[in-house]
C-alpha positions in Angstrom: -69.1 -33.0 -50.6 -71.1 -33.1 -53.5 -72.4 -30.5 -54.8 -76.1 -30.6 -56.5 -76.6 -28.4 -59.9 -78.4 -25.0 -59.2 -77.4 -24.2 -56.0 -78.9 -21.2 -54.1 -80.7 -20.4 -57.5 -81.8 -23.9 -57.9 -83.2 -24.3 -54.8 -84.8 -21.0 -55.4 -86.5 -21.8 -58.7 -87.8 -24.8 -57.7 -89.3 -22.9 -54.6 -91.0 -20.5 -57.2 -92.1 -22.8 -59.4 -93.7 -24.8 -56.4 -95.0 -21.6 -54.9 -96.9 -20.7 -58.2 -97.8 -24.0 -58.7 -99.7 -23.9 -55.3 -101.3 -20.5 -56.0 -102.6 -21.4 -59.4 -104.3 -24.7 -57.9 -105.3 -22.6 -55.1 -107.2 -19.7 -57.2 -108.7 -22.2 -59.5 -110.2 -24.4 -56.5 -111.4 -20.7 -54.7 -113.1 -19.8 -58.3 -114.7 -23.0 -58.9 -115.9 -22.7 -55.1 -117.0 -19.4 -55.6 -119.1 -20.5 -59.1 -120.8 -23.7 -57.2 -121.8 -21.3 -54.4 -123.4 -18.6 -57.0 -125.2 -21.4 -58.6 -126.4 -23.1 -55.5 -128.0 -19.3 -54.9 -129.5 -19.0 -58.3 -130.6 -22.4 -57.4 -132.2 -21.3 -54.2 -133.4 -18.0 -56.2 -135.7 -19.5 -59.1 -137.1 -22.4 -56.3 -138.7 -19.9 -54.0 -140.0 -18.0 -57.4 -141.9 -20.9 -58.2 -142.9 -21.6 -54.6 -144.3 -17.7 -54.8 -145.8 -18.0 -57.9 -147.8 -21.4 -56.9 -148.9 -19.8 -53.4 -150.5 -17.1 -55.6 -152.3 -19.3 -58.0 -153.8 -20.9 -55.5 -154.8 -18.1 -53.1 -156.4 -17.0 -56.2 -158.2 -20.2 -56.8 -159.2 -20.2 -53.4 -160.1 -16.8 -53.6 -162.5 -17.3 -56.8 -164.0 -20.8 -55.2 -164.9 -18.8 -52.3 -166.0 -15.1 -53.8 -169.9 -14.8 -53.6 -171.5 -14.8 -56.8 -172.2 -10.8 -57.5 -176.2 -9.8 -57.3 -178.4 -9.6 -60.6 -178.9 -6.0 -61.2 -182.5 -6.8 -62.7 -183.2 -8.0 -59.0 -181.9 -4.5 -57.7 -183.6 -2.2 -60.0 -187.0 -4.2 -59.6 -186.5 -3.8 -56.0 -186.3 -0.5 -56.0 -189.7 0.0 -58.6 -191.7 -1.8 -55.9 -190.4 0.3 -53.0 -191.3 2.8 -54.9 -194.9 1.7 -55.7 -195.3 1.1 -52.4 -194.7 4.5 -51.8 -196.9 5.3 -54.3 -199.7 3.7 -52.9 -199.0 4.9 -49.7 -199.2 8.4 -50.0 -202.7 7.8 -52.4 -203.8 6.7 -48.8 -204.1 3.0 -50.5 -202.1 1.6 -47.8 -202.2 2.6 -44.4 -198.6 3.7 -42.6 -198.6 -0.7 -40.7 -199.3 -1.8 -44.1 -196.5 0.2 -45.9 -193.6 -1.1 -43.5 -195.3 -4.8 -43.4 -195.0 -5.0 -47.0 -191.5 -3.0 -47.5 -190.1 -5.0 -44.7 -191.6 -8.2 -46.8 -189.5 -6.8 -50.0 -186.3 -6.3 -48.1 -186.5 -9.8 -46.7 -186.9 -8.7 -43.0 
């Protein structure tokens, strides 16, 4: 019988050597695994980002398209000096209590 160099010890070296062999191929494939899978989330992060951020700049555009333009002020204030000539004129007896409402009603666009 022949007898291979090594022996027992052989056999068992090779085994290790094998063994650690497979681990370190086996921990660099799980790490590289693990780094593809973080980057298809930071991926998947910044996309929806961008998605939020151009839902808000349109809402907003819609939102200024849409927005009713405010009311002069002047109009307002020269509203309210007519009422209150109206008034005025009102309780002078100029205008009797039909022709008061007839003409505020006029001013407030009723």
């Amino acid at each position: 019988m022949v007898r291979r160099p090594g022996g027992l010890l052989g056999t068992i070296a090779r085994t290790a050597v094998v063994a650690g062999t497979a681990t370190a191929v086996s921990g660099a494939m799980g790490r590289r695994q693990d780094r593809r899978a973080q980057e298809q989330v930071l991926a998947q992060q910044q996309e929806a980002e961008q998605q939020a951020a151009q839902q808000q700049a349109y809402a907003q555009q819609a939102a200024a398209q849409y927005a009713p333009p405010p009311a002069p002020a002047q109009q307002q204030d020269d509203l309210v000096s007519r009422i209150q000539e109206l008034s005025r004129l009102h309780e002078a007896g100029a205008l009797s209590d039909a022709e008061f409402s007839a003409a505020k009603t006029k001013l407030l666009g009723g």
